[in-house]
N, C-alpha and C positions, 0 to 999 in steps of 0.2 A: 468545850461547847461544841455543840452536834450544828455539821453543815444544815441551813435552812433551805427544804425541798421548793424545787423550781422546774416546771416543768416548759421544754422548749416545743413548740409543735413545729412542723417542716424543717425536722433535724436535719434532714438531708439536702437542703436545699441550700443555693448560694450565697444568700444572707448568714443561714444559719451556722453554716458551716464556718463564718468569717469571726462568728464569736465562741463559737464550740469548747474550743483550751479553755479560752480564760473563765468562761462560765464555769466551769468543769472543776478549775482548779477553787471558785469560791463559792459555790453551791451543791447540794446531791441534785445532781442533772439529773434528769428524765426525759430522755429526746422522744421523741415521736415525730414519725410518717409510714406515708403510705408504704414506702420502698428501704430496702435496708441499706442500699449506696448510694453514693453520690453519683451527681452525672457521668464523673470519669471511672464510676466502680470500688469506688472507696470504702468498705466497711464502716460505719458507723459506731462506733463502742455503745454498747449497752443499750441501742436503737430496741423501742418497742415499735411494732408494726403493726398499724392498725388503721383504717379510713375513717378520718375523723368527718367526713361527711354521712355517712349512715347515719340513716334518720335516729334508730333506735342504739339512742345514748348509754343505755345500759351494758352495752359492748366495752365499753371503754371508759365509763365513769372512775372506775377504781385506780386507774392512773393519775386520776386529779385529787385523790381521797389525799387530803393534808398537806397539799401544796402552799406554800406562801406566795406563789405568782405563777401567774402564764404569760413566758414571752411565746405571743402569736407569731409564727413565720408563714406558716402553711398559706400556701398558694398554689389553687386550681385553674389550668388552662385549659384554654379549647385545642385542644390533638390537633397538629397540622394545618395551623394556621400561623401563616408570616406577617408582619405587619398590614399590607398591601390586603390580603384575603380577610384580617380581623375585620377592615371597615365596612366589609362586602356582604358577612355573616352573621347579621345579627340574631340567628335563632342560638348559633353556637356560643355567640358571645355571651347573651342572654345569661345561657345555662350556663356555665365557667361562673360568671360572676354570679351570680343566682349561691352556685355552691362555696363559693367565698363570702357570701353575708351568712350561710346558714353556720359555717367556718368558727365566725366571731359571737355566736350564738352561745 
């Protein structure tokens, strides 16, 4: 019986990366983000790369063509903001989260 396809979005990211094997070893993964490593530089195996915020879904629809699930990881931050500066910025925060509801869209 053929592994059932499963696609991870913010392959590259901390969470994602914490389930990455074991997904791997019981589903056809399908990572996706923005960037092809991890924070420390890691290569990602078989990472597609693509900004799953662009408006225009037809960029990347074919990645999800016959999936049986999306595990969501993908998470957009506001650049250059520490705790202390997030509470102070709310036009940046705004948008960061802004592009995380359109994310779950």
């Amino acid at each position: 019986m053929s592994k059932r396809r499963v696609v991870l979005t913010g392959a590259a990211g901390y969470i994602a990366q914490r389930m990455f094997t074991e997904l791997s070893e019981r589903w056809e993964l399908v990572p996706i983000d923005a960037r092809a490593t991890t924070r420390d530089g890691k290569a990602v195996p078989g990472i597609i790369v693509t900004d799953l915020t662009r408006p225009d879904r037809n960029e990347y629809r074919r990645h999800f063509r016959g999936t049986a699930a999306v595990i969501h990881c993908a998470y957009v931050s506001a650049p250059g903001l520490d705790a202390n500066a997030w509470q102070d910025n709310s036009d940046a925060k705004f948008w960061a989260e802004y592009q995380n509801m359109a994310l779950a869209y």
